[in-house]
N, C-alpha and C positions, 0 to 999 in steps of 0.2 A: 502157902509158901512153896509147898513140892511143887505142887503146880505149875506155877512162874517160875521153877527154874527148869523145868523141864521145857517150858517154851520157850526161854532163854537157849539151852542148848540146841534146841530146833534147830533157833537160828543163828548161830554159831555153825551149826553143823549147814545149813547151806547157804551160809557166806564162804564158807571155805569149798564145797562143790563148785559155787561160781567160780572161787579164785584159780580155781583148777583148770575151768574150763575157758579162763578165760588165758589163762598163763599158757595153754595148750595150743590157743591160734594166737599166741601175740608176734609169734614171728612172721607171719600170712600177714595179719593183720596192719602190720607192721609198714610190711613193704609196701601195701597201696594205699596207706597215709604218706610215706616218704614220695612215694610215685606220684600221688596227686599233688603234695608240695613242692614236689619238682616240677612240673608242669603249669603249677602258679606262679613259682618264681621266675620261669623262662616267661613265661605270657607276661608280667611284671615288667620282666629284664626288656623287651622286644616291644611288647606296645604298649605301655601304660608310662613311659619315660621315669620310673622312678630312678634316682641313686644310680647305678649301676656300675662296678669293678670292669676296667680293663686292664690284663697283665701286660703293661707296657709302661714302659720309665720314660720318660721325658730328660732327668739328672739333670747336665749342665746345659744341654741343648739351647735353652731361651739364654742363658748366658751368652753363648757362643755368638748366639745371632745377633742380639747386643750391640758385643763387642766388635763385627763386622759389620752391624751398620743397617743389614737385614731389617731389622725392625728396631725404630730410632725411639729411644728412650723419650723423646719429648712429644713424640706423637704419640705416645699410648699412658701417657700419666694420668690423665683421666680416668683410664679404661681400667680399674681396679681389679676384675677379672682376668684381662690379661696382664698386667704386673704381676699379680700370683702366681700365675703358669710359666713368668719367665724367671723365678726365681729356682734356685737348685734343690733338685726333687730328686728322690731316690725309689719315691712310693711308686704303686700301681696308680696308673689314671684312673678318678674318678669321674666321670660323666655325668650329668645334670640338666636340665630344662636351664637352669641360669647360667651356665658355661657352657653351655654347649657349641655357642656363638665364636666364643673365644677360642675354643678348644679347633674350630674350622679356622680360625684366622693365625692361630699360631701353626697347624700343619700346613698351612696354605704358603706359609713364611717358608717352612722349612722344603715341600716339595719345589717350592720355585727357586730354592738358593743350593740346596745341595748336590753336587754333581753328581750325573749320573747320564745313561747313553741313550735316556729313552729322551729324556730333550735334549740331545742334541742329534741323533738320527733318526727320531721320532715326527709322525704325522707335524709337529710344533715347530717344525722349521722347515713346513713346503710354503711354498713360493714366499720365501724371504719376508712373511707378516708376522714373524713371532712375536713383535714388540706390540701389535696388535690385537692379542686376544684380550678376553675380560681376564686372564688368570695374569697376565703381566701388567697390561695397559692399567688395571684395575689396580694394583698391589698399590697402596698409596703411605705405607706406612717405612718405608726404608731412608735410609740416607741416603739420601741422591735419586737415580729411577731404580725404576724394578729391573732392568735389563741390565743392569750394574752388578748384579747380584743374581743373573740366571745361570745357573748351573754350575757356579763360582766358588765355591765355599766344597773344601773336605770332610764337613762334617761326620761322615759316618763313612765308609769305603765297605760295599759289600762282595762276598766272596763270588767266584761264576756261577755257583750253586743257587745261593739267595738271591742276585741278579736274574738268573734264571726263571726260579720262583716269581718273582716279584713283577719281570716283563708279562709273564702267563696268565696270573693272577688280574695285572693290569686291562690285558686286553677282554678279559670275560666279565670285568666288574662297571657296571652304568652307573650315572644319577639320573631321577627322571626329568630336568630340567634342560637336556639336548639327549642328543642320537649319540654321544661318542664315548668310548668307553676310557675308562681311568687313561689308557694309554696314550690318547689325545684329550691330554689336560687341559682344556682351551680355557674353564672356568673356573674357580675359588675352587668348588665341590672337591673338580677332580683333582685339581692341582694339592689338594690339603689330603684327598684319599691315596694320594702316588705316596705323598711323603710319611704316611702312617703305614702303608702297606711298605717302604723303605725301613721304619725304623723297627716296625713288628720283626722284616726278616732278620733285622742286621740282631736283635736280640732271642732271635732261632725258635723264635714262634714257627710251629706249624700250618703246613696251609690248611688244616679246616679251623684251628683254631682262628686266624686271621680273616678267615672268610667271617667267622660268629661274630666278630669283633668288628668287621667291617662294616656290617648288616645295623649290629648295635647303633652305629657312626651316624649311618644314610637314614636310620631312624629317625633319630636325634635331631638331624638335619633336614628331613620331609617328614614332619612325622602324620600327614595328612594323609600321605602317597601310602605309607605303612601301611596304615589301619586301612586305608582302602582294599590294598591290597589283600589283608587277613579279610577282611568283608566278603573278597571276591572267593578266598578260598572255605571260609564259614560256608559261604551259599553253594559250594559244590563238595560238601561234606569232607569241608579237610580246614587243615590248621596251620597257620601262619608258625608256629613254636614246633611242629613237629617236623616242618619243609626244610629240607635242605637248604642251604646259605648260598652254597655256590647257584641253585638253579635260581632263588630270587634276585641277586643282585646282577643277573644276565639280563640280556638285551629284550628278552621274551616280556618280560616284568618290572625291571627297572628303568629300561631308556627312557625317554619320551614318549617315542612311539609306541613302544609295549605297555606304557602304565596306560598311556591312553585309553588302550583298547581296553585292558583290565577294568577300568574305570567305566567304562559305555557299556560293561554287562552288569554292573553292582546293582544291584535292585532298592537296596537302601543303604547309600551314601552314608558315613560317619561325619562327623563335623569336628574337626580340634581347630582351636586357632594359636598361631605360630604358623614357622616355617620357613624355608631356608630362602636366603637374599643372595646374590650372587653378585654382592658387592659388601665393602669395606666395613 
């Protein structure tokens, strides 16, 4: 009986050495658990399309549009996704593989309808075809035409500061589905990226935050082009989650022409299916 409780104490006495020692690196320890979980939930957030928070309010916006006409209540009854997004929201946007659709179609609404200087002194109004791009000619969800409602509506009025911001921002951000950056909104994409990089500023988001957010967006909306692109940067010993926002959604990587190229060095193509329609 001495016996066994002397072995008992043994191990008493080095469960509590362990506990010592492990109490001793739990701060070290600590941190490149949290480090590594940071880095899964960004890889997560960016190319795996799960769930994703963006700090940005939407509130009465879908109302507003509504009730001007912007987007006609009897063309979107159907569209159960978007009914819920024009309903008044006060949360953070949630992002989605199954909204995602809507989420481009309701920003699409709002950058073609809220006034602002870059359509109307903007690339979108040379040589007299503005009514003529896919971002207006296409808009098919309004009362009346889409031109009815370009650039028409006060919905949000931003300061020279965030106007500022948001022209800048515009001309350096691509889709890869043409050559022209947010700033000549010719298609859904951009016309839906102008009006979130509008409402991001107008609620005094930061430009790298807006850049993270935007990145998130063009994911959501290519999310083929994405993961190619992380493919591209895998194969040259780097990481899509640890890359700068502003340098991917440039013209180097995002345009057309820059995924292109990105694309004809990937040595092993990823495959998702989805992906962004640049119509209604």
């Amino acid at each position: 009986m001495k016996k066994y409780l002397n072995k008992s104490a043994l191990f008493v006495l080095f469960g509590l050495i362990a506990t010592i020692i492990l109490i001793g690196n739990a701060t070290n320890s600590w941190q490149k658990i949290s480090q590594k979980l940071t880095l899964i939930a960004q890889n997560k957030t960016v190319l795996s399309l799960n769930e994703t928070i963006i700090p940005v309010r939407l509130n009465n916006l879908g109302q507003m549009m509504l009730k001007e006409g912007v987007i006609d209540q009897g063309k979107i009854e159907s569209k159960e996704g978007m009914v819920r997004l024009l309903k008044d929201n006060g949360s953070n946007i949630v992002i989605t593989k199954d909204n995602a659709s809507y989420l481009l179609n309701f920003f699409w609404a709002f950058g073609l309808s809220n006034k602002n200087e870059i359509l109307e002194k903007g690339p979108m109004t040379q040589n007299g075809k503005t009514a003529n791009f896919a971002s207006t000619g296409g808009w098919s969800l309004s009362r009346g035409q889409a031109m009815d409602h370009y650039s028409k509506h006060n919905f949000i009025t931003l300061t020279s500061g965030q106007q500022k911001m948001v022209e800048e921002m515009a001309k350096n951000i691509y889709r890869p589905c043409c050559n022209n950056s947010t700033y000549f909104p010719d298609c859904n994409h951009g016309m839906a990226m102008l009006g979130f990089l509008e409402l991001a500023a107008a609620q005094n988001l930061d430009e790298e935050q807006i850049y993270k957010d935007a990145l998130i967006l063009n994911t959501f909306w290519f999310p083929n082009d994405y993961l190619t692109i992380d493919q591209y940067l895998k194969e040259n010993s780097q990481n899509l989650v640890g890359f700068n926002p502003k340098i991917i959604l440039g013209k180097n990587f995002s345009s057309q022409q820059g995924f292109a190229y990105i694309r004809s060095q990937v040595k092993d193509l990823p495959f998702v299916t989805g992906g962004g329609s640049c119509g209604v």
